[in-house]
N, C-alpha and C positions, 0 to 999 in steps of 0.2 A: 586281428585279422581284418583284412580292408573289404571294403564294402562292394558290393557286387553289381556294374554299372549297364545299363540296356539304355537300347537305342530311345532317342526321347529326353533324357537324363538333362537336366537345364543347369549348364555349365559357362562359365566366366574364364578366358585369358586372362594372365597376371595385364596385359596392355589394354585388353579390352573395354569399348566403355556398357556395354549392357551382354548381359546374357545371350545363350544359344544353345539350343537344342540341337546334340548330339547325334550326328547322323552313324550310323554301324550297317557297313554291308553284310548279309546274311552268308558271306564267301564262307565263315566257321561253322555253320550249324548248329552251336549254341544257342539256345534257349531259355528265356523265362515267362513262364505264361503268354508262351506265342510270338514273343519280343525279342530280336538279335542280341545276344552280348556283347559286349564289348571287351576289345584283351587290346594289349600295349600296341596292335600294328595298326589302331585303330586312328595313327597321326596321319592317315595317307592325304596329302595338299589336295585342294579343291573339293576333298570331302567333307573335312572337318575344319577346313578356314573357310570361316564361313565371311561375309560382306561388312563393312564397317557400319554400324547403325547409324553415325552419324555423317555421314559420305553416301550415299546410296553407290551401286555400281564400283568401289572401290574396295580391295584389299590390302591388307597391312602383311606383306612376307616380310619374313626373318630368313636371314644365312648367317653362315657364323664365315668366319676367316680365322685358320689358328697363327697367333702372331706370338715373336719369341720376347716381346716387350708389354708394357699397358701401352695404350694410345688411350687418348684423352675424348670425350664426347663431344659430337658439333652436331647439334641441328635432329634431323630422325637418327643420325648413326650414334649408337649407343657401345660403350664399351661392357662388357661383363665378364666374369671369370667364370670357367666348369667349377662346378661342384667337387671340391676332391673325392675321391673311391676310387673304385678298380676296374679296371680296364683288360678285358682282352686285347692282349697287344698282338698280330702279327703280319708280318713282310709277304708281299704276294709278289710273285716274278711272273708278269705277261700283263696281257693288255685286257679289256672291260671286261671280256668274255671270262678270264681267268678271273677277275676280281669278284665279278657276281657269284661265280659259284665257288668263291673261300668265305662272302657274305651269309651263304645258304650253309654253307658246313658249321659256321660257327652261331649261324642261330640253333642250327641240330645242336651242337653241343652246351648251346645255356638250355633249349628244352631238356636233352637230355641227364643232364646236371644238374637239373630247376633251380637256374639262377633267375633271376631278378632282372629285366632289361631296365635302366635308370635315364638312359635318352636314345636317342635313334647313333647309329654307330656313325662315324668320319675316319674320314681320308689324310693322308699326310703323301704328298706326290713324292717320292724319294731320286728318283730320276727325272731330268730335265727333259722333258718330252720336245721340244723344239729343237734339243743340241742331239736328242737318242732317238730314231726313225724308225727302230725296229722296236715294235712292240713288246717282243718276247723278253727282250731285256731290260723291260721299265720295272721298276721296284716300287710297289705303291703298301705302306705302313697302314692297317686299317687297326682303328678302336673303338671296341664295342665295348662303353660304359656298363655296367651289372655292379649287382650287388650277389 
């Protein structure tokens, strides 16, 4: 069973070069001895990337791009593969508004399922939004890694 983590918690980036204590907004109400928990939504940016120790004022972001080849590494851009496992796969038809809330249905359904979230979910645009105008008929593929 994995170990139970509260705000505080002095944790390392695989890129990182020194430690950082873990910030956790008290938005769950989870508690231990007076201290926030922490659970998987606790990646939210600028709360937990924290500053580069040895850069003052700078941070190190990551995005991903899914591409259908390897590309080779130059410089900061790194190539890496996803972790194989499984995936909620599915097809959303309409635009942001529709897509957040099949994000929201299908976090209900790993709660309700108690799956495992293994990384924050992605996008795959399936229609050409510069060639297609009308939102309602963009196709946007989302996948939500679990276990």
């Amino acid at each position: 069973m994995p170990n139970q983590v509260c705000m505080g918690a002095m944790m390392m980036c695989s890129f990182g070069v020194a430690p950082s204590s873990l910030v956790v907004l008290p938005t769950n109400r989870v508690q231990t001895n007076m201290v926030p928990d922490a659970n998987i939504m606790d990646h939210i940016p600028m709360v937990n990337i924290m500053p580069l120790e040895d850069r003052p004022g700078t941070y190190r972001l990551m995005v991903a791009i899914p591409v259908s080849t390897a590309i080779g590494s130059k410089g900061d851009v790194s190539f890496m593969r996803l972790i194989p496992g499984r995936y909620l796969i599915t097809d959303v038809n309409g635009g942001p508004a529709t897509v957040d809330r099949a994000l929201a249905a299908l976090k209900d359904f790993i709660r309700d399922h108690q799956r495992t979230v293994m990384a924050i979910p992605f996008q795959s645009l399936i229609t050409n939004r510069m060639q297609e105008p009308d939102s309602s008929k963009w196709v946007t593929r989302i996948y939500y890694p679990v276990m």
